[in-house]
C-alpha positions in Angstrom: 179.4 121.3 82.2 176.8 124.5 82.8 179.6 126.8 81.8 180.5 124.9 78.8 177.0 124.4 77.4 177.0 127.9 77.8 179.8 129.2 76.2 179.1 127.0 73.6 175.6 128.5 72.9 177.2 132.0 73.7 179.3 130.8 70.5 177.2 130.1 67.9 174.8 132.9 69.0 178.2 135.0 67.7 178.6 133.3 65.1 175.2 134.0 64.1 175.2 137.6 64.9 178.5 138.1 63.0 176.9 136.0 59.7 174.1 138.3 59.8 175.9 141.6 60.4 177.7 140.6 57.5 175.0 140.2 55.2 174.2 143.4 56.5 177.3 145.0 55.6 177.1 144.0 51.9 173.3 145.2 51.5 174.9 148.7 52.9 177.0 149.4 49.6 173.1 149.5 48.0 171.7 153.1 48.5 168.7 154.5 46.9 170.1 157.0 43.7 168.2 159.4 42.0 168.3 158.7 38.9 165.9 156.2 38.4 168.0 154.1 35.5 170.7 153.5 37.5 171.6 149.8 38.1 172.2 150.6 41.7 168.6 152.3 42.2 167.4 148.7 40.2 169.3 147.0 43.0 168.4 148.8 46.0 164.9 149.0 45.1 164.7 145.2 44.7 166.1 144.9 47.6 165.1 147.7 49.9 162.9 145.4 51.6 165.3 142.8 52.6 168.0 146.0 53.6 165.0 147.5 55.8 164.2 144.2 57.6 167.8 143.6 57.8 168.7 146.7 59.1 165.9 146.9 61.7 165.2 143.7 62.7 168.5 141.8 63.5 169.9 144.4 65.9 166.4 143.5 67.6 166.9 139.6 67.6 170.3 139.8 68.6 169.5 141.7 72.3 166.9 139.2 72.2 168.5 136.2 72.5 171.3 137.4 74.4 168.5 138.1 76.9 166.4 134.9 76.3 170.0 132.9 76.8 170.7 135.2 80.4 167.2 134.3 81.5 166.7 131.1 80.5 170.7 130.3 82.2 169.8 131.9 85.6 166.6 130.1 86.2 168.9 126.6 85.2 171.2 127.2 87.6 168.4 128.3 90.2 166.9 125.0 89.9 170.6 122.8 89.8 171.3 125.3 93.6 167.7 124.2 94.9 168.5 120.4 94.2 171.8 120.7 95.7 170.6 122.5 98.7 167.4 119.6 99.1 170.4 116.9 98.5 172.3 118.6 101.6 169.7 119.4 103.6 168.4 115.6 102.9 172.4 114.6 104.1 172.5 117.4 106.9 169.3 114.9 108.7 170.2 111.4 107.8 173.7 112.5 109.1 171.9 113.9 112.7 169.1 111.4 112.3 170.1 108.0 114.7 170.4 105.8 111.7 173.8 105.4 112.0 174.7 104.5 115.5 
C-alpha cells in the first residue's frame, strides 16, 4: 500500500515534470533576433518572461519535490516502524506477562 501510494505520486510527479519540460521545449524554438521587426523577436520578446521563468524555475521545482516526496516518505514510514515495533513490544509482554496461564 506505502509502495503503491508512492509510485503513484512518483507518477504524476513525472507526468508533471514531462508536461512542463515540454512547454519548455516549444518556448526554446523562440530566440531573441536582431532585427527588431522580426516576428520571432515580436514573439520572444512577448514571451521572454514566461521562457526565463520557465527555464529557471521548473528545473528548481522539479528537485524540489522529488526531495519534499523522499522526505516527507521516510519520516511515514519511520512512524508506520515505530507503531509496529510499540504493537510488538506491547505483544512481546502480554505474551511473557501471566495473563494467559
Amino acid at each position: 500500500m506505502i509502495l503503491d501510494s508512492y509510485n503513484k505520486q512518483m507518477q504524476l510527479n513525472k507526468e508533471l515534470s514531462d508536461e512542463l519540460i515540454n512547454i519548455q521545449k516549444s518556448q526554446d524554438k523562440y530566440k531573441v533576433g536582431h532585427h527588431f521587426g522580426n516576428n520571432s523577436f515580436l514573439r520572444a520578446k512577448k514571451n521572454l518572461k514566461q521562457y526565463k521563468f520557465i527555464k529557471e524555475r521548473i528545473p528548481e521545482a522539479v528537485v524540489e519535490t522529488e526531495t519534499i516526496l523522499n522526505v516527507s516518505q521516510v519520516e511515514h514510514l519511520q512512524k508506520i516502524f515505530d507503531t509496529t515495533e510499540k504493537l510488538a513490544n506491547e505483544l512481546y509482554n502480554l505474551r511473557e506477562s501471566d495473563n494467559f496461564s
